[in-house]
C-alpha positions in Angstrom: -72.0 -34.5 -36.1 -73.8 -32.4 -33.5 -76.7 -34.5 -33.7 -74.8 -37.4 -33.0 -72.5 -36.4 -30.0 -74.7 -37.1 -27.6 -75.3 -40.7 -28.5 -72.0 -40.9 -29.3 -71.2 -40.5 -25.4 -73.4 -42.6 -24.8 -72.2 -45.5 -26.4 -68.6 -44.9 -25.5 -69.7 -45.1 -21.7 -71.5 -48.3 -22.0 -68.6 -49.7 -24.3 -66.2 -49.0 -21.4 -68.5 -50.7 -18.6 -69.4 -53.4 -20.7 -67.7 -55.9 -19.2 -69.4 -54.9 -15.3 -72.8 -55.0 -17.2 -72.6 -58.4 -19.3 -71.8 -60.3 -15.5 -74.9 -58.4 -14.1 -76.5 -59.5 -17.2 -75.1 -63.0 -17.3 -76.1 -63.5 -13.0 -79.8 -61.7 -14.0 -80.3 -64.6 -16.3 -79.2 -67.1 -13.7 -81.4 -66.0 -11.4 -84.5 -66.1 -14.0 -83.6 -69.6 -14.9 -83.4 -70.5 -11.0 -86.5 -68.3 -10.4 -84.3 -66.2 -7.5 -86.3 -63.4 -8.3 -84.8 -61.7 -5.8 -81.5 -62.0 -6.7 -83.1 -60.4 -10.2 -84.0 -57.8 -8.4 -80.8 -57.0 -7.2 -78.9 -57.4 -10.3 -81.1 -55.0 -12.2 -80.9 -52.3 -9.4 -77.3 -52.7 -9.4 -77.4 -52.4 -13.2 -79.8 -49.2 -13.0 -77.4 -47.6 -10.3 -74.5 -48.1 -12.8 -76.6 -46.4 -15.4 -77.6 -43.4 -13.5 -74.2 -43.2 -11.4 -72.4 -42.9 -15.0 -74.9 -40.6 -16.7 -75.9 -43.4 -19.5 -79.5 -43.8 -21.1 -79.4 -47.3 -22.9 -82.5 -45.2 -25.2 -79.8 -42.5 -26.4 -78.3 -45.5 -28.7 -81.9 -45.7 -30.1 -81.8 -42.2 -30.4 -78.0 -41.9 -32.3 -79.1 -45.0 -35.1 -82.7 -43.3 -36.0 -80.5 -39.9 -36.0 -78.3 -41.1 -38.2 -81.0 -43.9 -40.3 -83.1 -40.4 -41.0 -80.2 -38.7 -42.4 -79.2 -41.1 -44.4 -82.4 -41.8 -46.4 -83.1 -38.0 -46.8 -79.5 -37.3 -48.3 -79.7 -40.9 -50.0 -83.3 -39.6 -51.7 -81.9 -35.9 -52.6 -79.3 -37.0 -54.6 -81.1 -40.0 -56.3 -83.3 -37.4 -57.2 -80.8 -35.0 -58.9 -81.1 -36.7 -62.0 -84.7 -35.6 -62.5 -84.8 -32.4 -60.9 -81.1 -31.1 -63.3 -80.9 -33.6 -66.0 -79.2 -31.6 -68.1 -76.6 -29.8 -65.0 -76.3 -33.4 -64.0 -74.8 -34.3 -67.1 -71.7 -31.8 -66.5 -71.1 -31.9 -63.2 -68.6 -35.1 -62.7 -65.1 -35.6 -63.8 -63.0 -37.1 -65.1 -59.1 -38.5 -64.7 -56.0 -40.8 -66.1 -53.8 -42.9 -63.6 -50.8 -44.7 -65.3 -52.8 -44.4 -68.6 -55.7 -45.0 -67.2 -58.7 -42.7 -68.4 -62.1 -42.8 -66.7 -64.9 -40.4 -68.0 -67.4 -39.4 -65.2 -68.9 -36.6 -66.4 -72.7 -37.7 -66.1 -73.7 -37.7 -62.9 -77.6 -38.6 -64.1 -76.5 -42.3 -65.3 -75.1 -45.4 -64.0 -71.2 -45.9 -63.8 -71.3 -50.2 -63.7 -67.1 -50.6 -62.4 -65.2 -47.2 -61.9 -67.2 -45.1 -59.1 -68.6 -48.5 -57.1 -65.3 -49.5 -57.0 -63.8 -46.4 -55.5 -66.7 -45.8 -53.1 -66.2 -49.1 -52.0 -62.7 -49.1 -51.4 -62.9 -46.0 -49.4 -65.8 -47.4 -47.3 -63.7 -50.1 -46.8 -61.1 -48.3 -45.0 -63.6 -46.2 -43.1 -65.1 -49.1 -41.5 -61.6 -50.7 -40.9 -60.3 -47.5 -39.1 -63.8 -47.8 -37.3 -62.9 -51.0 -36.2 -58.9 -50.3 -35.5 -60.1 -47.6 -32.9 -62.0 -49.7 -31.0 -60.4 -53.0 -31.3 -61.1 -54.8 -28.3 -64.3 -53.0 -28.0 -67.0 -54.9 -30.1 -67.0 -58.4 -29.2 -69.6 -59.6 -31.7 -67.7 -61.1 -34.5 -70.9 -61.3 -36.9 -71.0 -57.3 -36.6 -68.0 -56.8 -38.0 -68.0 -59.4 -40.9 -71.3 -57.3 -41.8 -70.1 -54.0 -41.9 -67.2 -55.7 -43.6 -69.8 -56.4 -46.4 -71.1 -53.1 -47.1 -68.2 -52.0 -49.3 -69.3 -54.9 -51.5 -73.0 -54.7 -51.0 -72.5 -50.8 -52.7 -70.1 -52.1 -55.3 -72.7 -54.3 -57.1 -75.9 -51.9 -56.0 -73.8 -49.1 -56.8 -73.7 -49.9 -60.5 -77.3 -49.7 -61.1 -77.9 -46.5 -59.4 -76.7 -42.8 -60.8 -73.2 -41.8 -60.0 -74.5 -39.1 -58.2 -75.0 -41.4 -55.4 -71.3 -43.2 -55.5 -70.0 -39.5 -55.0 -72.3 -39.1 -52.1 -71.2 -42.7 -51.0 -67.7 -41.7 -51.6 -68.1 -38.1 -49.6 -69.4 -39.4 -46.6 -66.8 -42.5 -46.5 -64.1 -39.7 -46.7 -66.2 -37.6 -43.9 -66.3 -40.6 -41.7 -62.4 -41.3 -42.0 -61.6 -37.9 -40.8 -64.1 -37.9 -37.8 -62.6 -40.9 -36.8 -59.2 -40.0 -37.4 -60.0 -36.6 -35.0 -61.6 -38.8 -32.5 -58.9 -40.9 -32.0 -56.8 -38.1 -30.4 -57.1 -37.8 -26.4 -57.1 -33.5 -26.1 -60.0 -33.8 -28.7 -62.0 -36.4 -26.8 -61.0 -34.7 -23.6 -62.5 -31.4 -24.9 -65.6 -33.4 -26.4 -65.8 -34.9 -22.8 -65.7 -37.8 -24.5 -64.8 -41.2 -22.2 -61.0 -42.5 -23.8 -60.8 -45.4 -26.0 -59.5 -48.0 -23.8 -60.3 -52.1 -25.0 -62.6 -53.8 -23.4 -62.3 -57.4 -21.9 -65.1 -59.5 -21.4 -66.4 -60.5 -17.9 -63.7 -63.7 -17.9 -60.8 -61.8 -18.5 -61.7 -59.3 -16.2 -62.6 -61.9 -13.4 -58.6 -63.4 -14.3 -57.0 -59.8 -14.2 -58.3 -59.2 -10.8 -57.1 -62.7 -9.7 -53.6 -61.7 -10.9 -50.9 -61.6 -8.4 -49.7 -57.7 -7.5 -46.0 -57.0 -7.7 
C-alpha cells in the first residue's frame, strides 16, 4: 500500500481533471489534423501547466502498474512454488468446512481444487472489482475496461482449477485485502488525512460544456 500511494494520488488527480484534459486533447488533435501547429502548441502548454499547477506526473501511473505488476508475479511465483519447497506441510495446511450440509475438504494446498476454491476466489474478486467500480462510478468512462476487469473473476475460475490451491487462497487473500482498502478509501477524513483528492464523478468534456451553459438561479 505504501508503494502505491503515490501513484494512487496521481491517478485520482488526473481522474478529477479529466474532463479539462480530454477537450485540450480533443482541440490538440484538431489542430494536428488542420496543421495549426500553433494552436498545438498552445494546447499542450496549457495541458503541461495543468500538470505542473496540480502536482501530477502522467509517468507516476507507469510507475503504480509496474509497482503493482512486480508484486504480483513475485507473490504469484512464491506460492506456486510452495508445493515443491513443503510438499509434505503443504498437504496440512488448508481447511476444511460444511454449509447447509455441504462438506468441502481443502486440506492440500500442494494440488489442484477443479470447482470449490476457483469458485470462491472468484466470487470475492468479483465483488472487489465491483466495489472498485461503485467508488468511482462516473469516473472511468471506457466501457471495454470494465467488461475486462469484469472477466477476471472468470478468467481465475477456470485457470484456477489447474493450478495448486495455494494460489486460490492467495487469490482469495488479496481480493479480501483489496475490498477493505477500498472500503477505507471511500471515507472522506481518511482520504483527507492521505491527502488524497475526493471522489467526486467525472463528466466528460460535453456535459461539462452543457453544465456551464446552464442557467444560474
Amino acid at each position: 500500500f505504501p508503494l502505491t500511494l503515490g501513484p494512487m494520488r496521481n491517478s485520482d488527480k488526473m481522474r478529477a481533471l479529466q474532463p479539462e484534459m480530454k477537450r485540450l486533447q480533443k482541440e490538440q488533435r484538431k489542430a494536428s489534423q488542420s496543421g495549426n501547429r500553433a494552436e498545438m502548441q498552445r494546447a499542450a502548454a496549457e495541458l503541461q501547466g495543468m500538470y505542473k499547477k496540480n502536482d501530477i506526473k502522467p509517468l507516476g501511473m507507469i510507475k503504480g502498474v509496474a509497482v503493482q505488476a512486480a508484486a504480483f508475479y513475485f507473490v504469484f511465483k512464491s506460492i506456486l512454488n510452495l508445493p515443491t519447497r513443503w510438499p509434505e506441510e503443504m498437504k496440512t495446511a488448508g481447511f476444511e468446512f460444511d454449509i447447509a450440509g455441504f462438506h468441502a475438504n481443502i486440506m492440500d494446498l500442494g494440488v489442484p481444487d477443479p470447482y470449490v476454491l476457483p469458485a470462491i476466489a472468484g466470487v470475492i474478486t468479483w465483488a472487489a472489482i465491483e466495489l472498485n467500480l461503485w467508488q468511482r462510478s462516473g469516473q472511468m468512462q471506457q466501457q471495454w475496461l470494465k467488461y475486462l476487469m469484469r472477466a477476471t473473476p472468470l478468467l481465475f475460475f477456470f485457470m484456477g482449477g489447474k493450478l495448486p490451491a495455494a494460489v486460490g487462497v492467495g487469490w482469495a487473500t488479496t481480493a479480501v485485502f483489496s475490498i477493505m482498502q477500498t472500503s477505507i478509501l471511500s471515507s472522506t477524513a481518511v482520504r483527507e488525512s492521505l491527502k488524497l483528492p475526493p471522489l467526486v464523478p467525472v463528466t466528460s468534456p460535453e456535459q461539462a460544456e452543457a453544465q456551464k451553459k446552464m442557467p444560474t438561479t
